[in-house]
C-alpha positions in Angstrom: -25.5 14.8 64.5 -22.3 13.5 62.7 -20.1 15.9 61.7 -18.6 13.8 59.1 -19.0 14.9 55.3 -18.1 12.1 52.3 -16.0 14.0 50.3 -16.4 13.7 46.2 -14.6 11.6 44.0 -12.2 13.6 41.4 -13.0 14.1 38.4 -10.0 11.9 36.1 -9.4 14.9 34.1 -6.4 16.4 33.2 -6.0 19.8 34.5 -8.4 19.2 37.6 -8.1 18.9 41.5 -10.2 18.9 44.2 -10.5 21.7 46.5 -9.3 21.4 50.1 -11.9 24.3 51.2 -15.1 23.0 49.3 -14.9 19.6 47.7 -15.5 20.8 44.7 -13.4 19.8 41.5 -11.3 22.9 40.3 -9.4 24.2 37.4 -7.1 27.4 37.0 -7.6 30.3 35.3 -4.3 30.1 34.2 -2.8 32.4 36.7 -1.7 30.6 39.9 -1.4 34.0 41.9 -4.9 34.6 41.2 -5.8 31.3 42.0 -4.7 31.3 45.4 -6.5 34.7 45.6 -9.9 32.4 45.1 -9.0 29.2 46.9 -7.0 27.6 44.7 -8.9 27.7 41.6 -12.8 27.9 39.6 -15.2 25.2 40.4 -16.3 23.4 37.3 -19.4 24.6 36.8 -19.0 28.3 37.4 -19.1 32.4 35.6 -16.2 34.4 36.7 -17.3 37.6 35.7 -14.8 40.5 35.1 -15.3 44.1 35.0 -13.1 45.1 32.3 -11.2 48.7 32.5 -10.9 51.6 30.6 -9.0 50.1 27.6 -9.5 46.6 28.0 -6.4 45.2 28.5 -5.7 43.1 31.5 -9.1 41.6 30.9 -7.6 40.8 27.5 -4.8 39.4 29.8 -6.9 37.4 31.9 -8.5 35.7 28.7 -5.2 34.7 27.1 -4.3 33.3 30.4 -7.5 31.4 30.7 -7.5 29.9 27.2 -4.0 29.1 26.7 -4.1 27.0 30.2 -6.8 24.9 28.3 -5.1 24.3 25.5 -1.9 23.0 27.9 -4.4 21.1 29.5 -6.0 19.9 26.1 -9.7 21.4 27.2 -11.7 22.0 24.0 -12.6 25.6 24.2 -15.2 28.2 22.7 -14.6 31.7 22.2 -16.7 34.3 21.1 -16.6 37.8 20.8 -17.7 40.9 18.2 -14.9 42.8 18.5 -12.3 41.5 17.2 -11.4 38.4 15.0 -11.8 35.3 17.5 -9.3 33.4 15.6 -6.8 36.5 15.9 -7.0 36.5 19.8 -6.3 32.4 20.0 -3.5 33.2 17.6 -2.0 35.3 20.2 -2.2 33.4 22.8 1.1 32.8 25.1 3.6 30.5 25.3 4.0 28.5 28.4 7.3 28.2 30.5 8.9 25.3 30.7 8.6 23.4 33.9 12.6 24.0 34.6 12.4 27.4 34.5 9.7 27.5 36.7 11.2 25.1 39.2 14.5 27.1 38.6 12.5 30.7 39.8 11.5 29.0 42.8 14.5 27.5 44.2 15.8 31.1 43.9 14.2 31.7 46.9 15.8 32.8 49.9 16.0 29.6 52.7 13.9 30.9 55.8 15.6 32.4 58.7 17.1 29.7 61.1 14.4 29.8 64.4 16.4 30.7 67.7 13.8 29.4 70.0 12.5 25.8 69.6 14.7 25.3 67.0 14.0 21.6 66.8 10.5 22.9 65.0 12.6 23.7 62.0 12.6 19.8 61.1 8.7 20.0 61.4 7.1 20.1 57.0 4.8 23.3 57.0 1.2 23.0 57.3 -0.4 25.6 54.6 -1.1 22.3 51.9 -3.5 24.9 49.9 -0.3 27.3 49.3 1.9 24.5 48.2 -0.8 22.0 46.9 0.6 18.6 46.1 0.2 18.6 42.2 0.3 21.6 40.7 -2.6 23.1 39.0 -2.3 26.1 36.9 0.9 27.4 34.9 3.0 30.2 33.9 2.8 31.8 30.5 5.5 33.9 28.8 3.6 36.7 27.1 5.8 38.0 24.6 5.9 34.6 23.0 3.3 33.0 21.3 2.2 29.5 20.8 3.3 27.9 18.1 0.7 27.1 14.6 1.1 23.9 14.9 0.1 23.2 19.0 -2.9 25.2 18.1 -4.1 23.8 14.9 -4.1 20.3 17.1 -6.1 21.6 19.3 -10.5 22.4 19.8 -11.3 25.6 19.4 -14.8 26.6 18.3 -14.4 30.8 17.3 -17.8 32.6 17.3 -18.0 36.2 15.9 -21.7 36.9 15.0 -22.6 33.4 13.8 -25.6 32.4 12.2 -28.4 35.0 13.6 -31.3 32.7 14.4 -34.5 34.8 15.6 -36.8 31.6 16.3 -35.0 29.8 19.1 -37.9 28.5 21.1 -35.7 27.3 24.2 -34.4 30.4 24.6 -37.2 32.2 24.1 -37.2 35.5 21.9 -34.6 38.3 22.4 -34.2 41.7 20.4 -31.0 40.9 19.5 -30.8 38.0 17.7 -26.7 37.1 18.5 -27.8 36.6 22.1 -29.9 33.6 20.8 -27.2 32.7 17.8 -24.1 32.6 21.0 -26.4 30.6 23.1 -27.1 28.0 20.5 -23.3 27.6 20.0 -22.7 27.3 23.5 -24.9 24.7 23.7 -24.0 22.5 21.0 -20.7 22.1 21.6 -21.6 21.5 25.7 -24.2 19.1 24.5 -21.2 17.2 22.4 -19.1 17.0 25.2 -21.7 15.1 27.1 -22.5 13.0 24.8 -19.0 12.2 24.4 -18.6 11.5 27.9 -21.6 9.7 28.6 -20.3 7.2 25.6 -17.1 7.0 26.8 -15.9 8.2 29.9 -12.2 8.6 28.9 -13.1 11.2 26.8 -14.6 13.4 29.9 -13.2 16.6 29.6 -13.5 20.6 30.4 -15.1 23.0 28.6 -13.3 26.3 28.5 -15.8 29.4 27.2 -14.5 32.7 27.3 -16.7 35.6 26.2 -15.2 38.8 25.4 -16.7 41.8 26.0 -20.4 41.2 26.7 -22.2 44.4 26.9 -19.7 46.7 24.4 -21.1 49.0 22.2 -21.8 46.2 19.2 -24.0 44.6 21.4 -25.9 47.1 23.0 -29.3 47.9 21.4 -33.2 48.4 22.3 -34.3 46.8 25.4 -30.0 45.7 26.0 -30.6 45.1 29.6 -33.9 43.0 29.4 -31.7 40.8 26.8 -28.7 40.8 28.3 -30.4 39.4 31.9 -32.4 36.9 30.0 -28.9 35.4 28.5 -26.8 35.4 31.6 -29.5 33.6 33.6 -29.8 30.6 30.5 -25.8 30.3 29.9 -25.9 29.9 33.8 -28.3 27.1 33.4 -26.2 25.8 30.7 -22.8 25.6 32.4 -23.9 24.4 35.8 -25.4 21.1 33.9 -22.0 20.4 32.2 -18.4 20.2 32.9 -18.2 23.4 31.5 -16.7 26.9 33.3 -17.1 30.4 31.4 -15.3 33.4 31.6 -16.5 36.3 30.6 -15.2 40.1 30.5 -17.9 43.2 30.2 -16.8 46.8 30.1 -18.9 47.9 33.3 -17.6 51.8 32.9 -20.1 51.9 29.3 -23.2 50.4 31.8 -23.7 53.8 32.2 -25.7 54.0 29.0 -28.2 51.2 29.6 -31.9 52.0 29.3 -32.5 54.1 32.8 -36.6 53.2 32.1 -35.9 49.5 32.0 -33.4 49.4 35.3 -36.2 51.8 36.9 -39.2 49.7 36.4 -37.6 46.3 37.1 -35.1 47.3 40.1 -36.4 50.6 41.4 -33.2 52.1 40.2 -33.5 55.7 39.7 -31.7 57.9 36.9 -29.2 60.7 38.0 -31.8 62.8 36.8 -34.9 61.5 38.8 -32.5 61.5 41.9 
């Protein structure tokens, strides 16, 4: 059997590279440490889920990060969330550094140690590509500056805080809470729109950033929470795997303490701390 594998043709957009491990086309999350910490970046395609902590706040990090590198990179983006005004969080998002600075940071560094043995190796280029990629992907963000009004107002931005709550959405099928079904629906018009966009003209190809904050907090937790909160990661999963779309989405784990202990019993065979 050959062992040779076609590799995939890159997606021309701006803001995306292939990945040297999988194949796969890639974007950042707009932290380059934590890129490298996942292989160089998020497959298009993908749900990074992260558990948020006590407070909230690097998750709140993490999502400023991952929205303002879209809006460098000119990806149309949807944000949603029900605690807090969604226009509010793009309004603060960071600044990025300018590529000088950067490239001043890093030739700061200290010139490795002169090899004693072999020293004629020292001419050799090093071999970690993945490390030192040849175009860069993510970049770096100033935090206690903000972007200014007029990059953002340029840019795509589509804020969902509640929405229209529509009860009779027969693709999604019926959920308790009717904001599951009312996010869903915005998710997957604007992902439809992108595809259409595309398929008509495939310059316009792009990304779609969505970042949802705070899935599971106490606004969205009602009767039957975990039976609709299963139903709506499993159809946003279907959604974002059939478009060039990649989601990020933060949920305050410590409050799944709460959930209904009858539901997670019956359907997993979990046991309350009480039955234990």
């Amino acid at each position: 059997m050959s062992g040779f594998v076609k590799r995939k043709r890159a997606l021309n957009i701006n803001g995306t590279r292939l990945s040297v491990h999988t194949g796969q086309s890639i974007i950042s999350l707009g932290n380059p440490s934590l890129d490298h910490v996942f292989g160089g970046g998020f497959p298009i395609g993908s749900i990074i889920g992260i558990g948020e902590d006590k407070h909230g706040n690097y998750a709140r990090v993490l999502s400023k990060y991952f929205l303002a590198e879209g809006i460098v990179n000119k990806h149309p983006l949807v944000v949603a969330t029900m605690d807090e005004d969604a226009t509010q969080l793009i309004n603060k998002l960071p600044t990025p550094l300018e590529e000088s600075k950067t490239a001043d940071n890093n030739s700061t560094m200290p010139e490795p140690e002169t090899m004693r043995i072999a020293f004629r190796y020292n001419q050799l280029t090093p071999v970690d590509s993945e490390q030192k990629p040849a175009t860069s992907l993510g970049h770096y963000f100033d935090l206690t500056k903000t972007m200014s009004a007029d990059m953002l107002s340029a840019h795509d931005v589509t804020c969902w805080n509640g929405g229209e709550l529509e009860t009779n959405v027969p693709e999604f099928g019926s959920f308790n809470n009717p904001h599951y079904a009312s996010l869903l629906s915005c998710i997957r018009s604007k992902a439809g729109e992108q595809q259409f966009n595309a398929a008509s003209d495939e310059s316009s190809k792009n990304v779609l950033r969505i970042c949802l904050n705070s899935m599971g907090s106490p606004l969205w937790y009602g009767k039957q929470f975990s039976e609709d909160f299963l139903r709506f990661m499993v159809l946003l999963k279907a959604i974002v795997r059939n478009t060039l779309s990649v989601c990020l989405i933060t949920v305050p784990l410590h409050l799944f303490n709460h959930l209904d202990d009858v539901y997670l019993s019956k359907k997993f065979g979990i046991l309350s701390p009480e039955d234990a």
